[in-house]
DRENLO-438373 format. One record per atom (N, C-alpha, C): x, z, y; residue in one letter. Coordinates in steps of 0.1 Angstrom, whole numbers, padded with zeros to 4 digits, always signed. Layout:
BEGIN
XZYA;...
This chain:
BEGIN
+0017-0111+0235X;+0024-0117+0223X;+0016-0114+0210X;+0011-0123+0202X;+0003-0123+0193X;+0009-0117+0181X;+0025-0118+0177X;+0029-0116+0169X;+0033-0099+0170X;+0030-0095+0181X;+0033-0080+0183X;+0027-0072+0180X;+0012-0075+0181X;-0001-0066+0175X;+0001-0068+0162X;-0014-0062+0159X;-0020-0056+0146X;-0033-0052+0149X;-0041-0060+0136X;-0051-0050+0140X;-0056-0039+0128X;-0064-0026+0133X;-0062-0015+0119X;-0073-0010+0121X;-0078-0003+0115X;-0089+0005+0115X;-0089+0024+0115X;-0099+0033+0124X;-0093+0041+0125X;-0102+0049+0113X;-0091+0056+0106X;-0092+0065+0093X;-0100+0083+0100X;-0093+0087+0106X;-0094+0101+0108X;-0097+0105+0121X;-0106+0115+0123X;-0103+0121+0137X;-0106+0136+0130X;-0094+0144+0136X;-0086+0156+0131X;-0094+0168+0141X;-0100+0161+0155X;-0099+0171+0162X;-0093+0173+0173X;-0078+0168+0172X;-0068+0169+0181X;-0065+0154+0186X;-0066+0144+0173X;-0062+0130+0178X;-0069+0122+0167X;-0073+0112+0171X;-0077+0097+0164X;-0067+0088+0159X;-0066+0094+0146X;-0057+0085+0133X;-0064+0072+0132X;-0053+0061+0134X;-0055+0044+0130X;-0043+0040+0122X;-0047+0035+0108X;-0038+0032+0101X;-0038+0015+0099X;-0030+0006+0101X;-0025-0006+0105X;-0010-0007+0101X;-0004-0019+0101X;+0004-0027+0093X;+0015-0021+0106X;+0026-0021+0102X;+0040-0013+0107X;+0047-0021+0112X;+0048-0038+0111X;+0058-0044+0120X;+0057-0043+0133X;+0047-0038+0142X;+0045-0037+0154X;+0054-0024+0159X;+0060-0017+0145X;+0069-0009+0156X;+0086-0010+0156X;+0088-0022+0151X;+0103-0026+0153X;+0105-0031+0166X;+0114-0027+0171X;+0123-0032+0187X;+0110-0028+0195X;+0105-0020+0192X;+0093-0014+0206X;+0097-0001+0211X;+0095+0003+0225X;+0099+0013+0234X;+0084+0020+0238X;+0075+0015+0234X;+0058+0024+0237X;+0050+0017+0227X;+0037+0022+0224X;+0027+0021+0214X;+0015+0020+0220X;+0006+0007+0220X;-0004+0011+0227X;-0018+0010+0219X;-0029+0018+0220X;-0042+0011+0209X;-0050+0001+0221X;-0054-0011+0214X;-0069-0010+0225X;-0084-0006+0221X;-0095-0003+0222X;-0104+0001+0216X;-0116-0010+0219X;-0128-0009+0214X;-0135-0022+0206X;-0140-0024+0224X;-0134-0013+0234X;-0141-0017+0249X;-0133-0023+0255X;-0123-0026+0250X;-0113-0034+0257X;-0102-0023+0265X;-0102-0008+0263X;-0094-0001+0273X;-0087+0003+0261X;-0071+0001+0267X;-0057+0010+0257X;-0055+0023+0262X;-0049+0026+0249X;-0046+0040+0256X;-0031+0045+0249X;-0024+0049+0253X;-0012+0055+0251X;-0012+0056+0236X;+0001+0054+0224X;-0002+0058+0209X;+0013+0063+0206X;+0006+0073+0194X;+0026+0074+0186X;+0025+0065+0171X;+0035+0067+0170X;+0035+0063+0156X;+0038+0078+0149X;+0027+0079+0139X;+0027+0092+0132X;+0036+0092+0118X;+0036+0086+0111X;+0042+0083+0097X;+0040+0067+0095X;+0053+0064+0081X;+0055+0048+0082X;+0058+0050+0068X;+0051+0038+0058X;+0058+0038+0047X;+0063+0023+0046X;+0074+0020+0038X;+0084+0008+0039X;+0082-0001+0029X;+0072+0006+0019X;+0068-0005+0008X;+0058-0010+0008X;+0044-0010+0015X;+0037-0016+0016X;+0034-0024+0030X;+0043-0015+0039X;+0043-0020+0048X;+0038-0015+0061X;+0024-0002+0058X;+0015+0003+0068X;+0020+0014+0071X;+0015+0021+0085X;+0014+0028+0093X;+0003+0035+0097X;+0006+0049+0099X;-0005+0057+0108X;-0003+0063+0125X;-0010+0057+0133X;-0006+0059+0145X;-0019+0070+0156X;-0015+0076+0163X;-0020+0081+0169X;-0025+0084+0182X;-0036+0088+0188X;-0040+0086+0200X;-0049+0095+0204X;-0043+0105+0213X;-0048+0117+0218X;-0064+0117+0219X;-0071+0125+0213X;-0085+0126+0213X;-0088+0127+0227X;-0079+0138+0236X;-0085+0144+0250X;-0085+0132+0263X;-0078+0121+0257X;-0069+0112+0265X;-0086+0099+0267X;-0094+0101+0257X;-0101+0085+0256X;-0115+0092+0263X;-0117+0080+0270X;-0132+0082+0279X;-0143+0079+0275X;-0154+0084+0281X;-0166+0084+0271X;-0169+0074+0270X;-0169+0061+0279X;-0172+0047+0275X;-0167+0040+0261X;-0153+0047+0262X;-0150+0046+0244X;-0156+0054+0238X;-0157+0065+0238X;-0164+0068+0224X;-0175+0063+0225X;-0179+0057+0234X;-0197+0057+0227X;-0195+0041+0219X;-0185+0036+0218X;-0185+0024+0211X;-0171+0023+0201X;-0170+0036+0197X;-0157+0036+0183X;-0166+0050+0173X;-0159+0047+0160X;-0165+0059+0151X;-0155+0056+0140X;-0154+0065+0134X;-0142+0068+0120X;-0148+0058+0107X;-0143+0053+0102X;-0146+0042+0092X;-0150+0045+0081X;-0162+0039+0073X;-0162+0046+0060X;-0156+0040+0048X;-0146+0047+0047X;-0137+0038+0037X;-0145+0041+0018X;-0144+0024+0014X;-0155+0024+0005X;-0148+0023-0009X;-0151+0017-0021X;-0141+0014-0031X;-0142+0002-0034X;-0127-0001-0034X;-0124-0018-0037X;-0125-0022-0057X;-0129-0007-0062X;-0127-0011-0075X;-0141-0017-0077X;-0154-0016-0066X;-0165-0021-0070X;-0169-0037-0064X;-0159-0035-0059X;-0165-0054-0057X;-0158-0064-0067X;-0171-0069-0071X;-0165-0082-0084X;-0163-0094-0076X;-0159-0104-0083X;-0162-0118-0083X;-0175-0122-0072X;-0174-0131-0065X;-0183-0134-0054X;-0196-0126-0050X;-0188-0114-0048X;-0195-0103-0038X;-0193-0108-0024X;-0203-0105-0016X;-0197-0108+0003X;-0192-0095+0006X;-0182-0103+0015X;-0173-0095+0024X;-0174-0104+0036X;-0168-0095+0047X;-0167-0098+0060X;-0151-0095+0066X;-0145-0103+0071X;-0132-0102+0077X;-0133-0098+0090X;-0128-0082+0093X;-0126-0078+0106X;-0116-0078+0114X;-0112-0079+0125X;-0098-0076+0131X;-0097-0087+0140X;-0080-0088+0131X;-0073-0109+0134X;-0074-0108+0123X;-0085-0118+0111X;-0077-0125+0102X;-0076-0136+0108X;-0077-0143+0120X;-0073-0153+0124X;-0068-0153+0136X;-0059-0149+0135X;-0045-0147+0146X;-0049-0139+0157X;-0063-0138+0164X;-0068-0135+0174X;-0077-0124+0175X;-0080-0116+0184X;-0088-0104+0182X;-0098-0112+0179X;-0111-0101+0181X;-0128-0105+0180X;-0134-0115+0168X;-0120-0116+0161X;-0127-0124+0154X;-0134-0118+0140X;-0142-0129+0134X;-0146-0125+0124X;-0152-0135+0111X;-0146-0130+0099X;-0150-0141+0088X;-0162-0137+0078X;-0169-0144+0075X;-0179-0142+0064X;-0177-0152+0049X;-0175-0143+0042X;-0175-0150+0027X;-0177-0145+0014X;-0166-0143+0006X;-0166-0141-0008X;-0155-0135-0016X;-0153-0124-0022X;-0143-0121-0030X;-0146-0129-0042X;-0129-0139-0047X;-0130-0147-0049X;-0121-0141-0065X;-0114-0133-0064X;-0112-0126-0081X;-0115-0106-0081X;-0116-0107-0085X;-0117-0088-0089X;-0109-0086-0097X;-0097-0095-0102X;-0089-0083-0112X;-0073-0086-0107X;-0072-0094-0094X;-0062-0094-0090X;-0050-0090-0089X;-0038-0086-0093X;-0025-0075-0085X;-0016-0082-0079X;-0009-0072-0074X;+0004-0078-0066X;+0017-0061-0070X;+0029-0063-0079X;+0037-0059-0084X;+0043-0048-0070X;+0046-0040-0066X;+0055-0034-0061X;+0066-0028-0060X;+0073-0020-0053X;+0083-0008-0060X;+0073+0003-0065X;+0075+0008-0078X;+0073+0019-0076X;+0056+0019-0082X;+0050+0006-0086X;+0035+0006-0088X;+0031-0012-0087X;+0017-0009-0093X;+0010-0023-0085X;-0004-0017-0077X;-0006-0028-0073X;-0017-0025-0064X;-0030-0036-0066X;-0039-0036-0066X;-0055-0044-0065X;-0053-0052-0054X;-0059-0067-0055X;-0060-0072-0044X;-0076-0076-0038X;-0076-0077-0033X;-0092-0085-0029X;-0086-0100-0022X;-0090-0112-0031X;-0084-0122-0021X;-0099-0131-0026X;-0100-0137-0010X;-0113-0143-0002X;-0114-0159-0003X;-0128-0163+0000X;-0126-0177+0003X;-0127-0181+0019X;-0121-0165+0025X;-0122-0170+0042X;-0110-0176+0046X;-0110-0184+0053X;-0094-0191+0062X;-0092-0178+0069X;-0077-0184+0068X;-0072-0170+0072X;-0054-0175+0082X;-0053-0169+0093X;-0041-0172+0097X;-0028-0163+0095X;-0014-0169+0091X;-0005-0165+0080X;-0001-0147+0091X;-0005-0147+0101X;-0004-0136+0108X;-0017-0126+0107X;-0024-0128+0097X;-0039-0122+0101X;-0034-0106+0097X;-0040-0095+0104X;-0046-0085+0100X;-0059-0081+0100X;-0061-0071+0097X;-0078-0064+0098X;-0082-0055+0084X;-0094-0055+0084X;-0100-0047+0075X;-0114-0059+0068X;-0116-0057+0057X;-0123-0061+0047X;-0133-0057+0045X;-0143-0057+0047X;-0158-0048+0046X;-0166-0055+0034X;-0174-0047+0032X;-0184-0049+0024X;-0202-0052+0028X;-0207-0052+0023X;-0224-0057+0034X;-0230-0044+0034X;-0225-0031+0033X;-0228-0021+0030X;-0221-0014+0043X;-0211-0020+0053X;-0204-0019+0064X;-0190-0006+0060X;-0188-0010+0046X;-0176+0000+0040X;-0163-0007+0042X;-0148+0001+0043X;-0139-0008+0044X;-0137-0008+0028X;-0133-0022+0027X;-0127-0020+0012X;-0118-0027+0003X;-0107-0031+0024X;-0099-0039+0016X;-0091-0036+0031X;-0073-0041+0029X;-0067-0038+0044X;-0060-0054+0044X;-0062-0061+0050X;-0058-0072+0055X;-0045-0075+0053X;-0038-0084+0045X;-0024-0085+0047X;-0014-0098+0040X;-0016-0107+0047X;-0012-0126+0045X;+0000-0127+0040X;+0012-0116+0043X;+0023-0115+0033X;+0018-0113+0016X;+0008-0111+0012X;+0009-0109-0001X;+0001-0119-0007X;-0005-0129+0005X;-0012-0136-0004X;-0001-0151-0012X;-0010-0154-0022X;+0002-0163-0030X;+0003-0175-0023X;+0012-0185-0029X;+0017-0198-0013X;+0003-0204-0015X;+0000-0208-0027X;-0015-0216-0027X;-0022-0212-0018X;-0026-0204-0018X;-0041-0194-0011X;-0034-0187+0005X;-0026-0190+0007X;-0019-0185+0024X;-0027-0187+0029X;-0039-0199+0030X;-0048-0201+0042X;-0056-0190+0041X;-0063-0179+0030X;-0072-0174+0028X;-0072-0161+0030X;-0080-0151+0031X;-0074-0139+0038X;-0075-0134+0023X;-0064-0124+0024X;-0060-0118+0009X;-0059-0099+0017X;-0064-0090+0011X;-0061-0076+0015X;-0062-0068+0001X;-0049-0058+0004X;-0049-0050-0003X;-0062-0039-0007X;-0069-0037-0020X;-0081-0034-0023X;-0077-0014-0014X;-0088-0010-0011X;-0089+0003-0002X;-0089+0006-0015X;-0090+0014-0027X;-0088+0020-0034X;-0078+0028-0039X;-0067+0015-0040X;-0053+0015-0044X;-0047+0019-0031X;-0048+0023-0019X;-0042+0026-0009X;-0047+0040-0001X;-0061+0046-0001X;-0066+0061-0002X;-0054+0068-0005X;-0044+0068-0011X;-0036+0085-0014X;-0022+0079+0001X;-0025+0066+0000X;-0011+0063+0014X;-0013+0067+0024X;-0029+0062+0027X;-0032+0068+0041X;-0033+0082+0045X;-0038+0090+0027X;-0038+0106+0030X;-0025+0112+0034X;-0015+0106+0027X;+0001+0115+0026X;+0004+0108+0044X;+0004+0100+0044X;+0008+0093+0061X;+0000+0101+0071X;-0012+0100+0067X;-0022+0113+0077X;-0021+0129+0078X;-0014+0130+0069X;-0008+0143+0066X;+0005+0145+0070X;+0010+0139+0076X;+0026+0136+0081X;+0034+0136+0072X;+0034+0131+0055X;+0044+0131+0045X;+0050+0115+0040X;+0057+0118+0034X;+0064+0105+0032X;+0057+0104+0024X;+0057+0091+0018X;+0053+0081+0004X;+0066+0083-0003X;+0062+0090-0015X;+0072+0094-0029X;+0079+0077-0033X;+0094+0075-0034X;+0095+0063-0032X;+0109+0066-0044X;+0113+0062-0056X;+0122+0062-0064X;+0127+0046-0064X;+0121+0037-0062X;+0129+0021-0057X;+0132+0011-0076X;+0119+0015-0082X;+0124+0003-0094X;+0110-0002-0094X;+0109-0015-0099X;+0099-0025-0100X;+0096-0025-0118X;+0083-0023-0119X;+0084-0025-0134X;+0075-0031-0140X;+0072-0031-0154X;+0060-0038-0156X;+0057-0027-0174X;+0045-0025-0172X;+0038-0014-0184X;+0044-0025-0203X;+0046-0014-0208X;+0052-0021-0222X;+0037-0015-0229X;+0033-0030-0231X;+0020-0032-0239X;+0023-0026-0253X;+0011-0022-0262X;+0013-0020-0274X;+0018-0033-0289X;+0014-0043-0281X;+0017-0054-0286X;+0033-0059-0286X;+0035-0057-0265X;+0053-0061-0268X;+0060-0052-0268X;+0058-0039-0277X;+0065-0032-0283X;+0070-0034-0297X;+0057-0036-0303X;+0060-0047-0317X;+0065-0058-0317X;+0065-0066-0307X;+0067-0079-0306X;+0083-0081-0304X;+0086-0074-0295X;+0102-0072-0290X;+0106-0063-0293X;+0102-0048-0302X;+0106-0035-0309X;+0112-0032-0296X;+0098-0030-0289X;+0105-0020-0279X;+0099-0007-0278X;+0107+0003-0272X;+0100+0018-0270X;+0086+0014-0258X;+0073+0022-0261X;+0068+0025-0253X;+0068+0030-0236X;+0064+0026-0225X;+0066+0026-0215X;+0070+0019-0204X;+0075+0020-0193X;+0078+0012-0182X;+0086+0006-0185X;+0089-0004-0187X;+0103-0014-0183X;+0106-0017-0172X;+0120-0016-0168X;+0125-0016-0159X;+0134-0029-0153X;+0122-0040-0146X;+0125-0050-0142X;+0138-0053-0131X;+0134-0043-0122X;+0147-0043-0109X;+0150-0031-0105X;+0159-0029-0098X;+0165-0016-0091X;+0165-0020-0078X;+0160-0013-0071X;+0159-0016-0053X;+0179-0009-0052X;+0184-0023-0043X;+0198-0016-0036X;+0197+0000-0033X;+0206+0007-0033X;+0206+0014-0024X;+0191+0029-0027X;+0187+0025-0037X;+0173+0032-0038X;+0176+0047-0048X;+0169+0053-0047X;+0172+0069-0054X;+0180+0067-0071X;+0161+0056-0077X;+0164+0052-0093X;+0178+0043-0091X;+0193+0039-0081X;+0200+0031-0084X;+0212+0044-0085X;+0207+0055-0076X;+0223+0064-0073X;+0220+0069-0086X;+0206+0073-0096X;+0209+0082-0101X;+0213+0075-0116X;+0213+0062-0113X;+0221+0053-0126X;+0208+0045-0131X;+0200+0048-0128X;+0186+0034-0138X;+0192+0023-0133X;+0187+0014-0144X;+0195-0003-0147X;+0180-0008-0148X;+0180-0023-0147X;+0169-0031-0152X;+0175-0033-0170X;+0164-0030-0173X;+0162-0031-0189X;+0167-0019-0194X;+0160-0008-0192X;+0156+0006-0194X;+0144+0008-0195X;+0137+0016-0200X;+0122+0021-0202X;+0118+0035-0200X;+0116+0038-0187X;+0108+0051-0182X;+0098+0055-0195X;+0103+0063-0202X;+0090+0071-0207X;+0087+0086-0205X;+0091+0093-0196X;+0087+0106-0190X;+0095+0109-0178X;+0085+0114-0168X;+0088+0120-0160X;+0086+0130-0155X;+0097+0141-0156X;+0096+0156-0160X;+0089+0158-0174X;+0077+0169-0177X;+0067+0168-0186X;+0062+0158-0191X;+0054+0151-0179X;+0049+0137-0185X;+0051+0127-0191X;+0042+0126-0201X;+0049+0108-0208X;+0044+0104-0199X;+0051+0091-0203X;+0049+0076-0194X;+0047+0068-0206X;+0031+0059-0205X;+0029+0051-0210X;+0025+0038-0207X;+0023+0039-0194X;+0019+0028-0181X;+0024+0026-0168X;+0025+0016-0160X;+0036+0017-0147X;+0018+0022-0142X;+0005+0026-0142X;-0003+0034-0131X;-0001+0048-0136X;+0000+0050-0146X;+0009+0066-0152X;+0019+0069-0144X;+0031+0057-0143X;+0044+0064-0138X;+0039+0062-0123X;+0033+0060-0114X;+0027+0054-0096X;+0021+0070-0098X;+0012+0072-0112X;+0005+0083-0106X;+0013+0096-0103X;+0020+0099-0118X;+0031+0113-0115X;+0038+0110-0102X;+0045+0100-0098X;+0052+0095-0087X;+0044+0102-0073X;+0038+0100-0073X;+0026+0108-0060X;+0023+0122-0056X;+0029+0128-0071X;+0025+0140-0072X;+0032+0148-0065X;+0045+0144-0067X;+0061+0148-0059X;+0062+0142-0046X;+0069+0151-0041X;+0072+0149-0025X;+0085+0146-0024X;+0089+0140-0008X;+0103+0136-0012X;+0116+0147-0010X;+0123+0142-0014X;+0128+0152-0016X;+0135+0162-0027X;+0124+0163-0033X;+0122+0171-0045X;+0131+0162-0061X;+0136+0169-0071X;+0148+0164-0078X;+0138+0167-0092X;+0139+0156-0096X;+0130+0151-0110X;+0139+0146-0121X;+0136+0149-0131X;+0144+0145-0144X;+0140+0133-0153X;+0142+0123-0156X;+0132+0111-0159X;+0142+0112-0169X;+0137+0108-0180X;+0141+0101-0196X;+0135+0088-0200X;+0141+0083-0206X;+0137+0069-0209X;+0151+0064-0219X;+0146+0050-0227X;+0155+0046-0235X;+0158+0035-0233X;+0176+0031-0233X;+0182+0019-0232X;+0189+0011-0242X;+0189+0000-0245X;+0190-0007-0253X;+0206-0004-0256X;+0215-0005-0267X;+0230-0001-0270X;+0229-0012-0279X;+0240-0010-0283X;+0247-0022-0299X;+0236-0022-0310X;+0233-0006-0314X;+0226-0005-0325X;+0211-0001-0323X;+0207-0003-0314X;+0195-0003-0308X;+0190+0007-0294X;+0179+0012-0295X;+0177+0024-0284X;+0180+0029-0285X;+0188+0039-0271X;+0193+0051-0271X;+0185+0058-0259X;+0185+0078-0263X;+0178+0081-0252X;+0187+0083-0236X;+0186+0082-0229X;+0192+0085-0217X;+0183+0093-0207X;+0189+0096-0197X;+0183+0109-0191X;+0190+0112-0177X;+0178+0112-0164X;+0182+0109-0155X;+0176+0121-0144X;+0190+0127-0131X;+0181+0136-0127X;+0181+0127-0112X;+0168+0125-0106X;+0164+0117-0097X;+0162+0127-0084X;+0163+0121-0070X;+0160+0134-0058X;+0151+0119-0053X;+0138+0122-0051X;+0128+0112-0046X;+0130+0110-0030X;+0129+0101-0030X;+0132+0095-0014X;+0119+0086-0009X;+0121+0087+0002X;+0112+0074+0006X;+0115+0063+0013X;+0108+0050+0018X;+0115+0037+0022X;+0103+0037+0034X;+0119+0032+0049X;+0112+0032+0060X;+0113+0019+0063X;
């Protein structure tokens, strides 16, 4: 079943096991995990850690368990930075970006200043001039044989669905570390967007995050955040940017109970408000 895989790339070998981090819908409604490796032999896998907002996973596969015919034809990937590839740099599409293993695309990153909005942050995109199928995964390389992009057709925009679109490896390095580490992704559940110095003047608003949405059911909804509030500290920290508020967000584990302030709009203008948050994460 085509739609049941994934393809990933492996991040880590610890010693004990060979970490592969890859896209997470392959573990709904499944009762076993399997890898296959670039020789065609599977081998038994867990699922190590899952985060719910991006979508990926880190899975795992006993070091002691794989035979030397595999290793002599697998190695740990060198994950490169996606903040250095501009405007029609080549890249190469590894995995499925087109629905099918072995395959592979050669082309172009086709913007460098790309995003795509999340909970909780934005993220860099690298999006290509390769065709791409609406199920593709893989990894995004560089001509330098770096990864520096993770494959993923849900984000690409409706125009460009033919084209392989992956989240830049930059913006994703601290997910794969906390997931490789067996920790959750620090997850508070609001969508926002940075209050420029301009539309602060423009709309007399306070500096900092604005607060576009509230995820149902999400930490920022129990502990009362509303859309059209403005995060400007959390704990110590000002907040002056939604990569300010992603960054402190990271710093905390879940779990752990944070005090955020920020100001909401009343009759007679801003008022401060004050919020104590327990961080969670989304599976």
């Amino acid at each position: 079943d085509e739609n049941n895989n994934v393809a990933g790339v492996i991040v880590f070998d610890n010693g004990r096991e060979l970490l592969i981090f890859g896209k997470s819908n392959v573990v709904k409604d499944t009762e076993s995990l399997s890898v296959t490796f670039a020789d065609g032999r599977s081998y038994p896998a867990e699922l190590k850690q899952m985060d719910g907002v991006l979508g990926f996973a880190i899975y795992s596969v006993e070091r002691s368990s794989i035979e030397e015919t595999t290793w002599n034809q697998i190695q740990v990937a060198k994950l490169g930075s996606s903040n250095s590839v501009g405007k029609g740099d080549g890249v190469i599409a590894l995995g499925k970006p087109f629905g099918y293993y072995g395959s592979v695309g050669y082309g172009v990153n086709s913007f460098a200043k790309n995003k795509v909005v999340k909970e909780d942050g934005e993220y860099g995109l690298l999006c290509t001039d390769i065709a791409a199928a609406s199920n593709g995964t893989g990894v995004l390389i560089n001509t330098q044989g770096e990864v520096v992009g993770m494959i993923d057709q849900s984000i690409s925009e409706q125009d460009s669905m033919n084209l392989v679109t992956a989240y830049g490896i930059s913006d994703v390095k601290e997910i794969i570390e906390l997931l490789s580490n067996n920790n959750l992704v620090p997850y508070i559940g609001i969508t926002g967007v940075t209050v420029t110095e301009a539309l602060a003047q423009q709309q007399e608003m306070p500096r900092g995050v604005y607060v576009q949405e509230v995820e149902v059911d999400s930490p920022a909804m129990k502990a009362g955040i509303q859309s059209g509030d403005v995060i400007t500290s959390i704990g110590e920290t000002e907040i002056t940017t939604l990569d300010a508020y992603h960054e402190e967000l990271m710093n905390r584990r879940e779990g752990q109970k944070v005090t955020i302030t920020g100001k909401r709009q009343g009759a007679g203008g801003y008022v401060d408000i004050e919020f104590t948050v327990t961080i969670g994460s989304k599976q």
